[in-house]
N, C-alpha and C positions, 0 to 999 in steps of 0.2 A: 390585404384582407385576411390573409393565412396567418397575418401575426395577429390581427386581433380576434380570431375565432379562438386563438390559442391562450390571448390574452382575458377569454372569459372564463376559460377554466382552469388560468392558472392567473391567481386575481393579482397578481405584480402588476403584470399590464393590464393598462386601460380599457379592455378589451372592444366595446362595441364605440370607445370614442376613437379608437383605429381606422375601426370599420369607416367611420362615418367621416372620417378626416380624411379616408383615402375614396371613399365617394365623390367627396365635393372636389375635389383634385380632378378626378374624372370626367365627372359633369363639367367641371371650367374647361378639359382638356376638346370633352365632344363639342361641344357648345351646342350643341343641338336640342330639339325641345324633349325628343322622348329620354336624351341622358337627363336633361332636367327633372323628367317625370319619375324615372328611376331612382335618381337622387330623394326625390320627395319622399316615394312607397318605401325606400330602404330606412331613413330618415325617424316616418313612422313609426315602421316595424323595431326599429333599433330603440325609441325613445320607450316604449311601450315595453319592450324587453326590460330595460332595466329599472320603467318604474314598477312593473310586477315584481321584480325582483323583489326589490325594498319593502314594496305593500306583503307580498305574502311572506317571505319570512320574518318581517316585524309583527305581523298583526299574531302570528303563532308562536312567536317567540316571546312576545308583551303577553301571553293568552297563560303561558306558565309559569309568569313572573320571572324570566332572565333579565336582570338586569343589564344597561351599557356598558358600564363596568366590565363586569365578564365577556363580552364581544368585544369588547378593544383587549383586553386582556392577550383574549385566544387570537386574537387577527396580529396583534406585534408579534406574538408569540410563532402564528403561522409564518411571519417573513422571516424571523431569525431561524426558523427550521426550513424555511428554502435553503438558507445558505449552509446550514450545519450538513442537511441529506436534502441535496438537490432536487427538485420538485416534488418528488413525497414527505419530505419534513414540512411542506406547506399543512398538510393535510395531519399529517399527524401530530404537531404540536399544537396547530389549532384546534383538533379533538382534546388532546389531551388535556389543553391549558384548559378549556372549556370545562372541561368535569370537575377537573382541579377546584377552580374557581366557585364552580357549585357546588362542590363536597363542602368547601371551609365557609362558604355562605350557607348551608343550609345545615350543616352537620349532620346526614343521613345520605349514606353511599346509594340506598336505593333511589330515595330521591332526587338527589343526585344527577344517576343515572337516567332516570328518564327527563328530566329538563334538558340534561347535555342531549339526549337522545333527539326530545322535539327540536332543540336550536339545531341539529346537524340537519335534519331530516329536510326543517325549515331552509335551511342556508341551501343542501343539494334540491331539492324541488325549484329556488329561484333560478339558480343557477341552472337547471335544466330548461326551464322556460326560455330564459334570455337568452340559452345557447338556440333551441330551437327557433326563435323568430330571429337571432342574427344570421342561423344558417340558411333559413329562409330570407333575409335579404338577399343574402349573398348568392343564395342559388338565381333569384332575378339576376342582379347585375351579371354573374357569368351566362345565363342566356343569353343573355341582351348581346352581351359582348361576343359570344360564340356565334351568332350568329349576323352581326356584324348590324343588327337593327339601328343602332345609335351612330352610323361612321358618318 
């Protein structure tokens, strides 16, 4: 579960399909109906995470005309700077390549500047929601299991 909370903020891994792979492991392992129940509410919670994700920061990143283009651009871009500066090159070539990509599509640095601005704002807003409802799953399943409801 620790790798894919990790895995939502650092988008290499899969993050909430972790989560949700090591759910169902779980549930198969309790067999029981409330590990089953957990399974489900985490399930929810996880699926709903990541399709907010997509819904808000597409609908505000389509809102200032960034094109796909430039978010694959900056997203290669962010995996080749994982491995140039280990987990902060993610962050920072994906900003950068991002601006990059709107300076030479729009030729205006301010302009620019605030589309990369909305796309980042867009991209950490998703990603704060998805982290909040997987750590809220995850907070379920570790009561469940600390307290030994599911055994």
């Amino acid at each position: 579960m620790l790798v894919g909370l990790v895995g939502i903020i650092v988008p290499i891994l899969p993050g909430s399909m972790l989560i949700a792979v090591s759910t169902v492991v779980w549930a198969i392992g309790t067999g029981s109906g409330i590990g089953w129940a957990v399974l489900v509410v985490m399930l929810a919670l996880l699926a709903v995470g990541v399709a907010a994700t997509y819904v808000i920061t597409g609908k505000q990143v389509s809102a200032v005309g960034v094109p796909n283009r430039s978010l694959i651009l900056s997203g290669l871009a962010g995996i080749v700077g994982f491995f140039v500066i280990p987990v902060l090159g993610l962050f920072l070539f994906f900003a950068a390549t991002l601006y990059l990509t709107e300076h030479l599509r729009l030729k205006d640095a301010r302009a620019a500047r605030r589309t990369a601005g909305v796309a980042l704002r867009a991209t950490a807003l998703g990603l704060l929601v998805e982290l909040t409802l997987a750590l809220t799953a995850t907070g379920i399943w570790l009561v469940v299991v600390l307290t030994g409801v599911a055994s």
